[in-house]
C-alpha positions in Angstrom: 100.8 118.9 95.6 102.7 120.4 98.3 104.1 123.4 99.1 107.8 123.8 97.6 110.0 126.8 98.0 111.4 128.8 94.9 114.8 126.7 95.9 113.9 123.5 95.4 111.5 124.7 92.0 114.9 126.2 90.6 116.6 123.1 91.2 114.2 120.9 89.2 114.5 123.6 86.3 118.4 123.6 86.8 118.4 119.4 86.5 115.6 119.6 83.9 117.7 121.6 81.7 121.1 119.6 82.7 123.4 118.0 79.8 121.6 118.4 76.4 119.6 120.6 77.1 115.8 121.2 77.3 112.8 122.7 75.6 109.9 124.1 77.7 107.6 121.8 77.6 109.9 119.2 78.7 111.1 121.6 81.8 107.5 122.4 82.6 106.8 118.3 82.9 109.9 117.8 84.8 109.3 120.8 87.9 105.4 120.4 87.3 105.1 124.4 86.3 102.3 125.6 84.4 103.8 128.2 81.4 103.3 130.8 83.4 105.7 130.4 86.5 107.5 128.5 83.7 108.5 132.0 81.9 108.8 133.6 85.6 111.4 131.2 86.3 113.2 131.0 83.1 113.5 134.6 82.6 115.3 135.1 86.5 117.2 131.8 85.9 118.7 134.2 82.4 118.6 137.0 84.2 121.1 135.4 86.7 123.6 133.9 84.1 122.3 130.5 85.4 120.7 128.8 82.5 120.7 130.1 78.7 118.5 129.7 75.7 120.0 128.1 72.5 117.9 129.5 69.5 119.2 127.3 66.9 118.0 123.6 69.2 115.2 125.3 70.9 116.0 124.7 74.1 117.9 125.6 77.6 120.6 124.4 79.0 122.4 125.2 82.4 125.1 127.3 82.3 128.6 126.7 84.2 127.5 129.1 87.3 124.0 127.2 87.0 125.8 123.9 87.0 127.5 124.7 90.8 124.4 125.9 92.1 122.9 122.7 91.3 125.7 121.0 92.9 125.6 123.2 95.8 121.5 122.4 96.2 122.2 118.5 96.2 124.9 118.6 98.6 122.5 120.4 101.2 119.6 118.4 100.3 122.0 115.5 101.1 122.8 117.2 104.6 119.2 118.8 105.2 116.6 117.5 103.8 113.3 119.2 102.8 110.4 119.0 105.6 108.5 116.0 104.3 104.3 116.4 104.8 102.3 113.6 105.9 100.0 112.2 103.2 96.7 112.1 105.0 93.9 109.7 103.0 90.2 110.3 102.9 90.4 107.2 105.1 92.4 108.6 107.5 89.8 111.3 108.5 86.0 111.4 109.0 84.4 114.4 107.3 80.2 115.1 108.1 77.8 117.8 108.8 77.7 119.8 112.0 75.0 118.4 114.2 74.1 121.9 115.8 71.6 123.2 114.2 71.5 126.5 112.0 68.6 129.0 112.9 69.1 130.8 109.1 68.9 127.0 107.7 66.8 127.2 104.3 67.6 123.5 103.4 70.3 124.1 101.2 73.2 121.8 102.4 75.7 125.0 101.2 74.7 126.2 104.4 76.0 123.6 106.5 79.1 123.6 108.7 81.3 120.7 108.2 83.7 119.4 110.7 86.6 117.7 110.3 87.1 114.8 112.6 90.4 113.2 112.9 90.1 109.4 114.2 
């Protein structure tokens, strides 16, 4: 998976959590968290009045303030989007043992160089 900042992570939470509501698991599916950075998250998303816990349901659900933010997000990921990466295949590159050889070499291949060669 690639890299995404604390932004975009807090916007997925935000949209996860949008309208009825959401419990954790369901949150953790929809930004790909594990429950870990799950709890991070969720407790600074409290902490900042952004998204609140109903106890009765079970679940979170974005708060007003948290509501704009989201807005705010979309309309500069409509304006700038995030960086995209370039999906690189096993196809698309060539990877094999070093061909110089290794004065130490005991013939275990973990002590092999490998080099990456892009075609």
């Amino acid at each position: 998976m690639k890299y995404r900042s604390r932004t975009e992570i807090v916007g997925l939470i935000l949209e996860a959590a949008n309208g009825g509501g959401a419990n954790k698991t369901k949150i953790m599916y929809k930004a790909f968290l594990s429950f870990a950075q799950l709890r991070e998250y969720l407790t600074m998303l409290q902490d900042n009045g952004l998204i609140e816990y109903e106890g009765g349901k079970q679940t979170y659900r974005t708060t007003e303030k948290g509501m704009r933010l989201l807005h705010i997000y979309n309309k500069m990921y409509e304006l700038v989007p995030p960086l995209t990466t370039i999906a690189v295949t096993d196809k698309d590159i060539n990877i094999g043992h070093n061909s110089t050889s290794n004065d130490n070499d005991n013939g275990n291949d973990n002590d092999k160089n490998f080099v990456v060669n892009d075609n």
